[in-house]
N, C-alpha and C positions, 0 to 999 in steps of 0.2 A: 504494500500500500504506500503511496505518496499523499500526503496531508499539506499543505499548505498553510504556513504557520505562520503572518506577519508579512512586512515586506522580503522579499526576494532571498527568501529562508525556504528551504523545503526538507522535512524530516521525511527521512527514508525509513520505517519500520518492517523490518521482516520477520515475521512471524514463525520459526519453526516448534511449532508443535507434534508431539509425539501421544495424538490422540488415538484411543480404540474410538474409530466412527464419528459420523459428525455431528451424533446426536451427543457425542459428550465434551464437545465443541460447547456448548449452552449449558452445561453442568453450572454450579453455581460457583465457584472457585477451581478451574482449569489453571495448570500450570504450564504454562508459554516459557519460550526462549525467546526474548527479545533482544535484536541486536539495533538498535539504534544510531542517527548522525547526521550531524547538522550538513550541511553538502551544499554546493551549486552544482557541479558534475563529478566531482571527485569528491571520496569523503577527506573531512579534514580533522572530525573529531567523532570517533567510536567506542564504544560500551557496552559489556552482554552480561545481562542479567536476569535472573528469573524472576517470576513476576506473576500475581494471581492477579484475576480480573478485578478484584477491588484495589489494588496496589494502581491498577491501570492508569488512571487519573493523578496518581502521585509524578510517574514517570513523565507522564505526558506534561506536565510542571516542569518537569528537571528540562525539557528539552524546548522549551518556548525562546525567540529570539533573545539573542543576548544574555542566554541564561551564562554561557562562560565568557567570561574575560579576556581570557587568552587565545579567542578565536582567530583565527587569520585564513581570511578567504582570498582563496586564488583570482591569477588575473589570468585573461583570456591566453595573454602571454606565455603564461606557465603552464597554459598545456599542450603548447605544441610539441610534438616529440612523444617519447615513451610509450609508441602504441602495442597493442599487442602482438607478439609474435603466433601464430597457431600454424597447428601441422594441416595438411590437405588430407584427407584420410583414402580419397580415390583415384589419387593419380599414382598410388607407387599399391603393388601389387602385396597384400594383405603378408605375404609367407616372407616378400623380405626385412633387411632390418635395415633399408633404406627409407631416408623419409623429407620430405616436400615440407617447405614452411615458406608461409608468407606474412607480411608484416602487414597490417591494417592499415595504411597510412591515409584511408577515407575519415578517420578517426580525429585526424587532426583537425582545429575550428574550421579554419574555413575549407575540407572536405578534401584535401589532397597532397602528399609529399610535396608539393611544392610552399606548403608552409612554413617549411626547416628554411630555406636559400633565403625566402622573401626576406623572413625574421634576421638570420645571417647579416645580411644585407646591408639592412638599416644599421642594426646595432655593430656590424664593425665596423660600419663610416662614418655613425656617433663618436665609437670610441679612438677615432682618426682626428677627431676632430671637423672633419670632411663637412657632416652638414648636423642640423639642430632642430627639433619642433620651433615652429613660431617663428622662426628664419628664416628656412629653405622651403621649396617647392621642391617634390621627386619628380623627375618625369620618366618612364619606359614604354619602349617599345614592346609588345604582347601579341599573339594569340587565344590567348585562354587559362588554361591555374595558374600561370607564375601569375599576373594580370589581375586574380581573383586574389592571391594570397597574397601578393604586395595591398591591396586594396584591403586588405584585411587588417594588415600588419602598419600600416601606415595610418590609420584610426584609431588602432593602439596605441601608435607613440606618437600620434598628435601632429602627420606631416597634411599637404595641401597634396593630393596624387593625380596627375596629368597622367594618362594612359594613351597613348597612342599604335590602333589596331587600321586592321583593314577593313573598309567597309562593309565584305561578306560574311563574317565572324557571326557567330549566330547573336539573334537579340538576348537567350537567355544569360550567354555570360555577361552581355553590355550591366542586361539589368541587374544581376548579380555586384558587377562591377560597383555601381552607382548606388545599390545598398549601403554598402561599405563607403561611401562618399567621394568615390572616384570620379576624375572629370575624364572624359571620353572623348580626343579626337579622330576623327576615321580618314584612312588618308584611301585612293581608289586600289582596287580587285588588281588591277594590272600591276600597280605598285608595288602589291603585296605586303612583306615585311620589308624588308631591302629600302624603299620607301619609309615607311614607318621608324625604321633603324636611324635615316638620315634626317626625316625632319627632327626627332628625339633630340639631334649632336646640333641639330640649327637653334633650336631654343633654347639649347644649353647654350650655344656660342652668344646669344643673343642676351644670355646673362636669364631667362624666365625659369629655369630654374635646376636643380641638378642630376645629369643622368645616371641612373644606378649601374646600367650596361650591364645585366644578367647573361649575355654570349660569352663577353671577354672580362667579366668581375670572376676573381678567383673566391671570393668569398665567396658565391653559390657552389661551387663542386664542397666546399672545405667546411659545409654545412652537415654532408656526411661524415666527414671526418671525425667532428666534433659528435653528432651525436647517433644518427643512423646507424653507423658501421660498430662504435661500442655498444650503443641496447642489443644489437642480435648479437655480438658476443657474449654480452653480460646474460642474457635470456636464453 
């Protein structure tokens, strides 16, 4: 069950009960495992207790907004990365002891590995010095997920993002884009990217604002470095 507790708190209660039937489900004092936690998508504070149905009411106290202190709730930031790794169970033949694993990277906010580079990105040209919320304008040239995750990632750390695609590029990533608060210019079909690439370096030359360059920025390969390539070691 998900209850909804307050502003932008949501108590995740799981219920494992080891009842005979569900008629003793409604017994008057049933003894529940409650595991409880305050969360947005990750938990960040958990609890397992047993608990009779009149106790119920007490717990459900303990865990109203702001009941701890020391709560510290994740930013959007913090959870790019660390997706799960799982095995394939039908691509490798039952009797070997060969085995298939993919990593979820649909998992990440905004829906694809290209959230690691985007994030990348920014924050090693922060830490360059290079450019700054409230300063700088990003501009890049796009297709599609870097385009969606820079737009993601660029709302997180507070930049103004110029995205420059081709006009054919479907509407749904435009509007995806534009969620995120992307500004969108289209340059034409024939131009393609190669186009799109050069007017990027014209704006930038123009001084409108600064190009990230995800082709030739070594920060996006080195996104894996830092975290893809260690989780499926570490996993």
């Amino acid at each position: 069950w998900q209850i909804a507790m307050g502003r932008n708190v949501v108590v995740g209660l799981v219920l494992l009960a080891f009842l005979d039937g569900a008629s003793t489900f409604f017994s008057p004092t049933p003894s529940l495992q409650v595991e409880m936690y305050h969360c947005r998508s990750k938990v960040v504070h958990t609890r397992r207790t047993s608990v009779t149905r009149r106790s119920f009411l007490s717990v459900m106290k303990d865990l109203e907004p702001n009941a701890g202190t020391n709560v510290k709730y994740q930013t959007v930031e913090d959870l790019v990365g660390n997706t799960p790794l799982v095995r394939l169970q039908r691509l490798v033949d039952p009797s070997s002891s060969n085995a298939v694993l993919a990593k979820l990277e649909g998992n990440n906010p905004a829906g694809s590995v290209k959230d690691r580079p985007a994030l990348n990105m920014i924050a090693a040209a922060e830490a360059r010095g290079d450019i700054a919320p409230g300063r700088d304008t990003l501009i890049e040239a796009t297709s599609g997920n870097t385009g969606i995750a820079l737009a993601m990632a660029a709302a997180v750390k507070g930049y103004r993002l110029v995205l420059i695609m081709p006009e054919h590029m479907s509407e749904e990533r435009r509007a995806t884009m534009r969620v995120y608060g992307a500004e969108i210019v289209s340059v034409s079909r024939d131009g393609g990217m190669e186009e799109a690439r050069d007017l990027a370096l014209e704006m930038q030359k123009q001084g409108r604002g600064v190009v990230l360059n995800q082709f030739a920025n070594s920060d996006n390969p080195q996104a894996h470095y830092l975290s893809t390539g260690p989780e499926i070691w570490r996993d």
